[in-house]
KEDO-615398 format. One record per residue (C-alpha): residue number from 1; residue in one letter; y, x, z. Coordinates in steps of 0.5 Angstrom, whole numbers, plus 500, padded with zeros to 3 digits. Each point is the difference from the previous one (the first is absolute). Last residue first. Layout:
<sites>
filo / kolse / y / x / z
NUM / a / Y / X / Z;
...
</sites>
This chain:
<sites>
filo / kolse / y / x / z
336 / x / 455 / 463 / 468;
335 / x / 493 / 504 / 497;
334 / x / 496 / 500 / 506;
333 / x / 497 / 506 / 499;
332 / x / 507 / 503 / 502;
331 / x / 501 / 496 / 506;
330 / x / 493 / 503 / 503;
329 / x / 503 / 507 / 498;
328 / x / 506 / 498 / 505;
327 / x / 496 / 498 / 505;
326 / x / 495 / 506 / 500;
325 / x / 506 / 504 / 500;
324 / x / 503 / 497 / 506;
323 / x / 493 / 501 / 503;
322 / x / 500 / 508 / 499;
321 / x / 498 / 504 / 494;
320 / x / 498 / 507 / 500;
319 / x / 504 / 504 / 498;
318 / x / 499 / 504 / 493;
317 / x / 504 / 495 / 496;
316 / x / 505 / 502 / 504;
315 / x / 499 / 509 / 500;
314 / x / 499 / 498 / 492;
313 / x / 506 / 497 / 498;
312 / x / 504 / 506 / 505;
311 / x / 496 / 505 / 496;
310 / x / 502 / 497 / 493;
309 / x / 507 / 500 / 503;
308 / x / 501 / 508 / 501;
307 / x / 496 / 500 / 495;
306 / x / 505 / 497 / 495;
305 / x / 500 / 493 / 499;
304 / x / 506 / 499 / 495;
303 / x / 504 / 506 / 497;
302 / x / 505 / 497 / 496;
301 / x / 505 / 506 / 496;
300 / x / 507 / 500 / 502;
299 / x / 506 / 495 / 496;
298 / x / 502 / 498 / 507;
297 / x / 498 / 493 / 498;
296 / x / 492 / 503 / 498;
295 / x / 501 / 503 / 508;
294 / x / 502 / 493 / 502;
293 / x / 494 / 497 / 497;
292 / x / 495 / 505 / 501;
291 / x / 501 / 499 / 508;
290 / x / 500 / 492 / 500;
289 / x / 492 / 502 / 496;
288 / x / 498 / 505 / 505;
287 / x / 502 / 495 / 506;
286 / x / 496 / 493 / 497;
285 / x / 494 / 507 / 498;
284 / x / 500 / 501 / 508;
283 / x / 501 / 493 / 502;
282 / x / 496 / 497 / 496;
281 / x / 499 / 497 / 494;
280 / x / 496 / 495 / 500;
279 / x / 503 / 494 / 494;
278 / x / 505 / 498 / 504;
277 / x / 507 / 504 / 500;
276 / x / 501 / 503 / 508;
275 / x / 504 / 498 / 505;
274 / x / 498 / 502 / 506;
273 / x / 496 / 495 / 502;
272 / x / 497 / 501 / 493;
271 / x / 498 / 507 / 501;
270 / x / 495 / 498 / 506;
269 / x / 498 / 507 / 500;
268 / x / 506 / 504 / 504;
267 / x / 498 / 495 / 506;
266 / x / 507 / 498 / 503;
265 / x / 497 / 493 / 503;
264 / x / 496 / 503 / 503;
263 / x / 506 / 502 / 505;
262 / x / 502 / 494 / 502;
261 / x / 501 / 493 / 496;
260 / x / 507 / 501 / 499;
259 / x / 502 / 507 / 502;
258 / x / 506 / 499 / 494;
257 / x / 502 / 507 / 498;
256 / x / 503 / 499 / 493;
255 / x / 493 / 502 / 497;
254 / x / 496 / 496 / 504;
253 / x / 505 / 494 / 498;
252 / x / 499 / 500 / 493;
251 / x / 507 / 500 / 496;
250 / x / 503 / 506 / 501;
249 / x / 507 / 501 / 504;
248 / x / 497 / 503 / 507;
247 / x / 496 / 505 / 495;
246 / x / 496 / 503 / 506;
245 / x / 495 / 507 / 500;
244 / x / 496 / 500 / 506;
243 / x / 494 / 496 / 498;
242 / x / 495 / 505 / 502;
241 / x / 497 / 504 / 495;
240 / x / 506 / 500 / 495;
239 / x / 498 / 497 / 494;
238 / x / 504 / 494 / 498;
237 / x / 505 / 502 / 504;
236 / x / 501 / 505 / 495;
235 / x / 500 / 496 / 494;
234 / x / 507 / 495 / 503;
233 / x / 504 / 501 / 493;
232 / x / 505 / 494 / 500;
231 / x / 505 / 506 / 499;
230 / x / 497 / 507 / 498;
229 / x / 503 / 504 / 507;
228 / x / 505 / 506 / 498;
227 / x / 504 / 496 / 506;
226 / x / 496 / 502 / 506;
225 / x / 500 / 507 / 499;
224 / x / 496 / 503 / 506;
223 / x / 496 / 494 / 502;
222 / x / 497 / 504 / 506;
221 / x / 493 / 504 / 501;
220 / x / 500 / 503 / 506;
219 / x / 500 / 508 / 500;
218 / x / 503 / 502 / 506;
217 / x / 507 / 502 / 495;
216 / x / 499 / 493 / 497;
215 / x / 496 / 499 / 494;
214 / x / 501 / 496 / 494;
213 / x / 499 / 494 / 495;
212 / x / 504 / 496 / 495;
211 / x / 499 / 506 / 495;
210 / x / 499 / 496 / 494;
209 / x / 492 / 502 / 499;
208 / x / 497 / 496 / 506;
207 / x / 494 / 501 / 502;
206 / x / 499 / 506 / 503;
205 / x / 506 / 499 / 504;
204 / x / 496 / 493 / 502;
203 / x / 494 / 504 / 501;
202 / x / 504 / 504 / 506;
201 / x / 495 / 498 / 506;
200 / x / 505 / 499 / 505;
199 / x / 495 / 495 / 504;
198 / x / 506 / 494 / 498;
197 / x / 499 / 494 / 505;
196 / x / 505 / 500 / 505;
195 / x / 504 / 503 / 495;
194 / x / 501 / 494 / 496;
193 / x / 504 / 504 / 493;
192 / x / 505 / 497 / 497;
191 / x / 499 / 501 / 492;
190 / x / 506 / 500 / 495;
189 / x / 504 / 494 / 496;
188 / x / 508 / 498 / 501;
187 / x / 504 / 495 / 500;
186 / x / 508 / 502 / 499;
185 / x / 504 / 501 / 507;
184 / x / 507 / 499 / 501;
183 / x / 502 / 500 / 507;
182 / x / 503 / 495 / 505;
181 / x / 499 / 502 / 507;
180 / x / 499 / 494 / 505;
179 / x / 502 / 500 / 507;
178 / x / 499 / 494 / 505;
177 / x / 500 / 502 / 508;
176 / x / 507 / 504 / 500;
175 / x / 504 / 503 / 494;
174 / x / 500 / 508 / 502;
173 / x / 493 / 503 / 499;
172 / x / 495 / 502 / 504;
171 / x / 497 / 494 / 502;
170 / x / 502 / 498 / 507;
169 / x / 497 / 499 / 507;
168 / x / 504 / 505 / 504;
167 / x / 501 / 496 / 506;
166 / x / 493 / 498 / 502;
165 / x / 498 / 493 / 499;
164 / x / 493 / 500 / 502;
163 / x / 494 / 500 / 495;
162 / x / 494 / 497 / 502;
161 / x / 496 / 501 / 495;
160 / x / 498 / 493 / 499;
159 / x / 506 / 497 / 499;
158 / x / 501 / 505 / 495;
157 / x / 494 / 498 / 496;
156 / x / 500 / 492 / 501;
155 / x / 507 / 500 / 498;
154 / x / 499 / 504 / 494;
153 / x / 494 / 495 / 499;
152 / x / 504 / 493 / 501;
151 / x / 505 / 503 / 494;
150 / x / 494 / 501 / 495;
149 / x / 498 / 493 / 502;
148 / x / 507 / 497 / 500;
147 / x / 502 / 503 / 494;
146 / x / 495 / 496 / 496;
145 / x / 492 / 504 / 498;
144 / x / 500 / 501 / 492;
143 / x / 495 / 506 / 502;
142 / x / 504 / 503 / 494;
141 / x / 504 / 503 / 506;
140 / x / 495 / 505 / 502;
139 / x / 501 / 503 / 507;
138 / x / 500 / 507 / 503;
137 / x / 500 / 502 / 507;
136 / x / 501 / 507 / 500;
135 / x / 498 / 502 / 508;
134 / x / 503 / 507 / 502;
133 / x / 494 / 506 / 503;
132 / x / 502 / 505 / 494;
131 / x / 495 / 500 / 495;
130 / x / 495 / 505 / 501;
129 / x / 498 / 505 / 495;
128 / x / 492 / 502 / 500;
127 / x / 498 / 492 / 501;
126 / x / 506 / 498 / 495;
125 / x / 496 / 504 / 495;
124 / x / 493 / 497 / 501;
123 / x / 495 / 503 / 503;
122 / x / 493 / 498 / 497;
121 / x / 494 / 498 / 507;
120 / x / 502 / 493 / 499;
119 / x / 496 / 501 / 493;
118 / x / 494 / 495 / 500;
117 / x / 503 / 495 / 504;
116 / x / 505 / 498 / 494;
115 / x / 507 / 503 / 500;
114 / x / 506 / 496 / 500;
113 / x / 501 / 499 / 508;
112 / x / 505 / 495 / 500;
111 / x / 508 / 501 / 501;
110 / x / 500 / 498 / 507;
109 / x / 501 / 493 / 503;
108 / x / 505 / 499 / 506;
107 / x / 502 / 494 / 499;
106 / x / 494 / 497 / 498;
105 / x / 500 / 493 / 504;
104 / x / 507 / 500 / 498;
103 / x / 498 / 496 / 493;
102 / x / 505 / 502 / 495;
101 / x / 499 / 507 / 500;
100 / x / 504 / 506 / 499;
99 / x / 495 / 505 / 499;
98 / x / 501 / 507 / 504;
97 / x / 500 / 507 / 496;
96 / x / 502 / 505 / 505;
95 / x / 506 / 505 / 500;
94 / x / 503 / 503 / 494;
93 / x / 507 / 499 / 496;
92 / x / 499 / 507 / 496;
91 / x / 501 / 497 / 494;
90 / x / 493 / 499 / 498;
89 / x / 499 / 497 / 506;
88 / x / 506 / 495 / 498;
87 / x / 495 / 499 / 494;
86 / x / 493 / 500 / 505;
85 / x / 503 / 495 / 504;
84 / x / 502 / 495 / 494;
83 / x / 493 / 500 / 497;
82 / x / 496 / 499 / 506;
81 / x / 505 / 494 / 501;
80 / x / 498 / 497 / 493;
79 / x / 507 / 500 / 495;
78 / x / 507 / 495 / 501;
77 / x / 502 / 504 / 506;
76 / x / 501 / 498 / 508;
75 / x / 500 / 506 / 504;
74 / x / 500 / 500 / 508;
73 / x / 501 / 507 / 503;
72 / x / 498 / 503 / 507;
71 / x / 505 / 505 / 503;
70 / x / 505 / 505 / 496;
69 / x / 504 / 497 / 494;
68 / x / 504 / 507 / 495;
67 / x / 495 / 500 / 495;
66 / x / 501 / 493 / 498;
65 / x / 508 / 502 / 499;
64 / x / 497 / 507 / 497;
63 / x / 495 / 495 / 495;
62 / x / 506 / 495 / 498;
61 / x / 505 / 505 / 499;
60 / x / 497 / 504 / 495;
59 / x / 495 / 507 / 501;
58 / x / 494 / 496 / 496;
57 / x / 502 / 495 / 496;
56 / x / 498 / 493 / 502;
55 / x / 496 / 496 / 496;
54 / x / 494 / 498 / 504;
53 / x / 504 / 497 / 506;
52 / x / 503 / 495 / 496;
51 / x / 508 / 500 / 501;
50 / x / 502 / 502 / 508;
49 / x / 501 / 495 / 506;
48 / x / 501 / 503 / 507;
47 / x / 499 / 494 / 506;
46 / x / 501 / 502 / 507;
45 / x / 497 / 497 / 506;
44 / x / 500 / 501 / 507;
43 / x / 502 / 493 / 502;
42 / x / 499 / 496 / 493;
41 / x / 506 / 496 / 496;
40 / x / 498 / 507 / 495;
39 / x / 494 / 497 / 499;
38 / x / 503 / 493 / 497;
37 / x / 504 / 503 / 495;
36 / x / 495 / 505 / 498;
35 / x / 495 / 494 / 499;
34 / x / 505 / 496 / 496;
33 / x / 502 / 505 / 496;
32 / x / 494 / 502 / 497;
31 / x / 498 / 493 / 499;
30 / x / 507 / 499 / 496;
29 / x / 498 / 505 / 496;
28 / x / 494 / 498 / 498;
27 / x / 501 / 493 / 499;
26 / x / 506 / 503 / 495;
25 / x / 495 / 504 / 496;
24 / x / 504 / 507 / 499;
23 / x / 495 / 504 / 498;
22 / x / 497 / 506 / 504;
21 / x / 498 / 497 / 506;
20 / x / 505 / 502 / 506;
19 / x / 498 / 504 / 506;
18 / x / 501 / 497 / 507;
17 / x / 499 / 505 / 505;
16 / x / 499 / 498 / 508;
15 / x / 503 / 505 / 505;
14 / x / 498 / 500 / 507;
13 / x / 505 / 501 / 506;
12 / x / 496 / 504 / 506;
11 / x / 499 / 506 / 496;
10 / x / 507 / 504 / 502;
9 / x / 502 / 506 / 497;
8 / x / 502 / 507 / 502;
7 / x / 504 / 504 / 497;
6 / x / 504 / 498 / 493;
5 / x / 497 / 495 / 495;
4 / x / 501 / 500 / 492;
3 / x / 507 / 498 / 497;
2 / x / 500 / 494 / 496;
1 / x / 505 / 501 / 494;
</sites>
């Protein structure tokens, strides 16, 4: 059992966190290791390896062992780096989201800002809550990048701290530099919501009619209830107002938390950006129609696009376009 940390701790000593995917691909696993490895030869670095970040059952070792780590983290998963900050957020592992990126030109990259000029003046629930001043860089392991890259960016990250060896520098764990926690895991489904860009305006809550949703004791909305989550269904991300809702394990990249293309890419009404049928449904109707077809598998009446929803279609389409609307209604006309 990996024992929490006593009395003051020292954050010279970085940590970096090698999550496993969840197969068993052996190029996988001989990344993984590979990286860990060649970190833990690092001066001032410790390694910790746990199974999937997204799997991880709440109150077991891998989480109290990931909540025992103090200072700045570098966290090496198999989902977007958005999306791994916002699960150990979830979790209490809290600090500010840094990507890790390839190209040291951006080392110190901040989330992006997601909202559009227009709404700048909308405080998010990260603004109202603060996380603690620790930085968690968190980087993507499908990037395909060798070991070397990854490695090189450790060593880029801690030699540009300026740590200096203190004699205290030690994980709080017994075991040395490289410590990996064995535990068993089963894949789960349920939201992970990105703080830093959530207004708390509970239309998830409403929305969702399997109770997946609550509110803490300062009325901030949380997934209260992650494991009553319809598996494969990810119809509250669709109509959430900000984009804040994340699937890690979906198949389109918006919805599992990639920033790619910025934040327009993450406009509600490009429906096919986030993995809508074709044949002109959008989002809204896309989200109406995923949630009748759980609520049909749990032998409960369908509901479809309820006034709540109706008032949502009818709010976008009421929105004046922008130029990435325009572009896009132009590639429609063109019939591809």
């Amino acid at each position: 059992m990996i024992s929490p940390p006593q009395g003051e701790h020292s954050t010279s000593t970085w940590t970096v966190v090698v999550s496993r995917g969840q197969s068993r691909n052996p190029a996988k696993r001989a990344l993984e290791q590979a990286i860990a490895d060649a970190a833990a030869e690092l001066d001032h670095v410790n390694v910790v390896i746990v199974p999937h970040l997204y799997d991880l059952p709440k109150g077991g070792e891998s989480l109290q062992t990931l909540a025992g780590l103090e200072g700045d983290l570098i966290v090496l998963s198999w989902i977007f780096p958005r999306a791994a900050h916002w699960v150990l957020d979830r979790n209490g592992i809290r600090g500010q989201f840094m990507a890790l990126q390839e190209d040291s030109g951006d080392e110190e990259e901040e989330d992006a800002d997601p909202q559009p000029a227009a709404e700048r003046d909308v405080q998010r629930v990260s603004e109202m809550f603060p996380r603690p001043e620790r930085d968690i860089h968190c980087g993507n392991l499908r990037d395909e990048a060798g070991v070397d890259t990854y490695v090189q960016r450790i060593r880029e990250l801690v030699e540009g701290s300026g740590t200096e060896s203190s004699p205290t520098d030690s994980l709080p764990i017994v075991g040395g530099k490289l410590v990996q926690v064995e535990e068993s895991t089963s894949r789960r489904w349920y939201p992970v919501i990105d703080f830093n860009r959530c207004t708390n305006c509970m239309e998830c809550i409403d929305f969702c009619l399997f109770g997946v949703y609550g509110v803490d004791g300062a009325e901030t909305i949380l997934v209260e209830q992650p494991d009553n989550c319809r598996k494969g269904c990810p119809a509250c991300s669709r109509v959430c107002p900000e984009n804040a809702i994340i699937f890690p394990q979906h198949k389109a990249p918006a919805i599992a938390g990639s920033d790619t293309g910025g934040s327009e890419g993450f406009k509600i009404d490009l429906s096919k950006l986030f993995g809508a049928p074709e044949g002109g449904d959008d989002a809204i109707a896309t989200a109406a129609r995923e949630r009748d077809e759980q609520l049909l598998l749990a032998g409960r009446d369908a509901v479809g696009i309820d006034e709540q929803l109706q008032r949502r279609q009818s709010d976008l389409n009421a929105q004046p376009k922008d130029d990435l609307d325009a572009l896009i209604d132009s590639l429609d006309e063109l019939d591809l």
